[in-house]
C-alpha positions in Angstrom: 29.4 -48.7 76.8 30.5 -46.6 80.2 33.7 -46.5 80.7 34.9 -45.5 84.2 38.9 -44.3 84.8 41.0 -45.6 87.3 41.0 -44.6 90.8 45.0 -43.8 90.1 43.9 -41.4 87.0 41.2 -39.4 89.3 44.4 -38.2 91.8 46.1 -37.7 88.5 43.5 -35.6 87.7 42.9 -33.9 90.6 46.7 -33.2 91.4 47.1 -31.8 87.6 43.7 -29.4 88.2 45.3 -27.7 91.3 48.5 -27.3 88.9 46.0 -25.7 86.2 44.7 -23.4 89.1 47.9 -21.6 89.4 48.7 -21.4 85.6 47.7 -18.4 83.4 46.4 -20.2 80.1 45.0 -18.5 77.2 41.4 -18.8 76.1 42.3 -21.5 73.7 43.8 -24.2 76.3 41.5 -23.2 78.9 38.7 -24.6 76.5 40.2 -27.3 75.6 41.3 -28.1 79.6 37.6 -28.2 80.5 36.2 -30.2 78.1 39.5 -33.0 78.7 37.9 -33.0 82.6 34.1 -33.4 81.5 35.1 -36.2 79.1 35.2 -38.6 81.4 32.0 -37.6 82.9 30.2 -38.2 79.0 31.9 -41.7 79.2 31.0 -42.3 82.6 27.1 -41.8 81.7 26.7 -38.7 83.7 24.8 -36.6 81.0 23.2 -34.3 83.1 26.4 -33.2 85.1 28.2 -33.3 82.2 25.4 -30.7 80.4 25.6 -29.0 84.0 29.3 -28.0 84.0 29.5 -27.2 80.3 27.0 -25.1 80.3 27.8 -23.5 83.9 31.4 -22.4 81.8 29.5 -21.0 79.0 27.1 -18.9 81.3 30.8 -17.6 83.1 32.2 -17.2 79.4 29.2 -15.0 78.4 29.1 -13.3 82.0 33.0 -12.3 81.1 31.8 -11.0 77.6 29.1 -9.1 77.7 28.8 -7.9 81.6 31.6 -7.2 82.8 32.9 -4.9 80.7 29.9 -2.5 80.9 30.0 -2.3 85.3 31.5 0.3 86.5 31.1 0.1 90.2 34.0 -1.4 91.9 32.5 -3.1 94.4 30.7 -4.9 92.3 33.4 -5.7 89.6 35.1 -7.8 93.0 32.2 -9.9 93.1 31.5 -10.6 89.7 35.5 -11.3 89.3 35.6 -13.8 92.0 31.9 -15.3 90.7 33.5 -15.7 87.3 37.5 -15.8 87.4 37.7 -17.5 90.8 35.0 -20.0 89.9 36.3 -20.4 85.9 39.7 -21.3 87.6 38.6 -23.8 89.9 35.9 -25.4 87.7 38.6 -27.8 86.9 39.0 -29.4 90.0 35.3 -29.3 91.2 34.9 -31.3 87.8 37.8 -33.9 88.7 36.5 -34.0 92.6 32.7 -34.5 91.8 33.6 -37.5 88.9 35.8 -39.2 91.7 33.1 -39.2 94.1 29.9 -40.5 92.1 32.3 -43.1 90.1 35.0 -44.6 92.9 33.4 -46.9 95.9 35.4 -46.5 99.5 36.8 -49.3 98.7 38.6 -48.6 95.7 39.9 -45.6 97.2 41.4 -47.6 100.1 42.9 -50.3 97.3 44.1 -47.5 95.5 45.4 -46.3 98.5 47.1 -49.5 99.1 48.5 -49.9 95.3 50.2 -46.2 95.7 51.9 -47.6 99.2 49.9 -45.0 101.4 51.6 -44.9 104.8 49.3 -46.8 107.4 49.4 -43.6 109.8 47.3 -42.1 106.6 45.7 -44.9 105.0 43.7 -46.0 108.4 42.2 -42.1 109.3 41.5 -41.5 105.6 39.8 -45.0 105.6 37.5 -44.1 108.4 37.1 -40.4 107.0 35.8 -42.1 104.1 32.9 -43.7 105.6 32.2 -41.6 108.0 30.5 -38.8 106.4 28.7 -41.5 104.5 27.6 -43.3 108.1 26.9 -39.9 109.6 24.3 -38.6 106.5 22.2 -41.8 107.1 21.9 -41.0 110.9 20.9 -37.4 110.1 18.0 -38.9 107.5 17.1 -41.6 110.8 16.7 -38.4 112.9 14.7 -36.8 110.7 12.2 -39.7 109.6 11.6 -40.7 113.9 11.3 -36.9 114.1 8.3 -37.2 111.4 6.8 -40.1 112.7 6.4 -38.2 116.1 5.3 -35.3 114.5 7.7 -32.7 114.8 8.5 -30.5 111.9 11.6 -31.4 109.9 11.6 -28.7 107.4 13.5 -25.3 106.8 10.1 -23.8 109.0 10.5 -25.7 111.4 13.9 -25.0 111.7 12.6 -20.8 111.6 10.2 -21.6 114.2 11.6 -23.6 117.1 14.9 -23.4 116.5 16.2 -24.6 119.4 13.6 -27.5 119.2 14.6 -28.7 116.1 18.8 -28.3 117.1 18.0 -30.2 120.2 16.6 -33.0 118.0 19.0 -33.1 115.4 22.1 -31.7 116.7 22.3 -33.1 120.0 21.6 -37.1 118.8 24.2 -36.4 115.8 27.0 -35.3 118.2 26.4 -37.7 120.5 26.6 -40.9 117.6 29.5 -39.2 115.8 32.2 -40.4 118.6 30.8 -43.9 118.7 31.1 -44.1 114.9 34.3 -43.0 114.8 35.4 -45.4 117.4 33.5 -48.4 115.5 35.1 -47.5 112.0 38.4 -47.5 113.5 38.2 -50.6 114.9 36.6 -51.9 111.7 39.6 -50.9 109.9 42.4 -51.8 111.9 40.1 -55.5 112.6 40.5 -55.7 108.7 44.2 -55.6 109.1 44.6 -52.4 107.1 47.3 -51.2 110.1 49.1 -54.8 109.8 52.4 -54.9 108.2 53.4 -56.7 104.9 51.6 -57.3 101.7 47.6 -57.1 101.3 45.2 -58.7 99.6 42.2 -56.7 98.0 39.0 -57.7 96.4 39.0 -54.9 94.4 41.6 -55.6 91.3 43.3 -52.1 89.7 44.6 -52.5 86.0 44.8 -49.5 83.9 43.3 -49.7 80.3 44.1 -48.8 77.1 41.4 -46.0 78.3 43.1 -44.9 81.3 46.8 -44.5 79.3 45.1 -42.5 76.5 43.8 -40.2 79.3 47.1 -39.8 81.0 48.5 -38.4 78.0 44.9 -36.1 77.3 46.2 -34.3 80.9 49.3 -33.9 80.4 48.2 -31.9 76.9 46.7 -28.2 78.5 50.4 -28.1 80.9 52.6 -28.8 77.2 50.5 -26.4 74.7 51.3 -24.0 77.9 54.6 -24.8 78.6 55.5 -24.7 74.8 54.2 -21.3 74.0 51.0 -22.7 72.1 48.3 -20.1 71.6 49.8 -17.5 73.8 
């Protein structure tokens, strides 16, 4: 059975991986701190991006093993360290950000929003951020299927060949619809009374499990092994 966290538990987890990014861990938490993050991936049913960041860490693991200490160039040391420290440090959150976006709807952002008493002044713009990208990405795949039905090239040639041509098409169209959607999501939102005073209702009900508790404590587990002097 998948089992999805609470929108609640996601900022948890994202505020506690930006924590982790500034915290010198050994070896032994650090382990144990990414596979707490892909966890709820498994449970979530996303094998293949939960094989993809496990064995992403492993190929920075072995990188940090075996390469590293045989360059001697110290150009290229910079690189590798920001390829393989930088990235091993942030995996973390790119974990916590990409399971919040495939699993959590719009509107279960904005509830959660809502349940966390969000200031309107931040709910409303981060409300029409969060469908606007969305909005946007379906115009752009528009554009490009009219552009294929009158025969001009949509491709990463096309784009080599007549550049300006294919901006003109793509760019031009986009920029002009971006302002008109942002004006029609903001009225969608305040029309649905989310800059109204008082209490609101939701369609979308938040209750955290017996799941969502046990993960609580499973974050909170790399900061006290750390804190405590475990494994250092």
């Amino acid at each position: 059975m998948k089992k999805v966290l609470d929108p609640r538990v996601k900022l948890l987890l994202l505020i506690l991986a930006a924590v982790y990014i500034s915290i010198q861990m050994s070896f032994q938490i650090e382990l144990l701190l990414i596979f707490i993050y892909v966890g709820p991936l498994f449970m979530a049913g996303l094998y293949s991006l939960t094989f993809i960041f496990l064995s992403f860490y492993l190929f920075q693991l072995l990188i940090t093993q075996f390469v590293v200490p045989h360059i001697n160039a110290a150009f290229v040391i910079y690189i590798i360290s920001f390829l393989v420290f930088g990235l091993r440090s942030l995996l973390p959150s790119i974990i916590a950000g990409t399971y919040s976006i495939k699993t959590t709807t719009v509107s279960e952002w904005i509830a959660t929003f809502k349940k966390i008493h969000l200031p309107n002044w931040l709910l409303i713009p981060l409300a029409v951020i969060a469908r606007f990208f969305p909005t946007i990405r379906k115009d752009y795949q528009r554009i490009r299927q009219a552009m294929a039905f009158r025969g001009i090239g949509t491709g990463f040639w096309a784009l080599i060949k007549h550049p300006i041509q294919t901006l003109e098409f793509i760019l031009i169209p986009l920029l002009m619809n971006a302002t008109k959607v942002a004006e029609d999501l903001t009225i969608s939102s305040l029309t649905k009374g989310l800059g109204l005073p008082g209490k609101h209702t939701s369609i979308v009900e938040l209750k955290l499990t017996a799941y969502d508790w046990i993960y609580i404590v499973f974050a909170f587990v790399p900061l006290a092994l750390h804190l405590g002097g475990v494994f250092s």
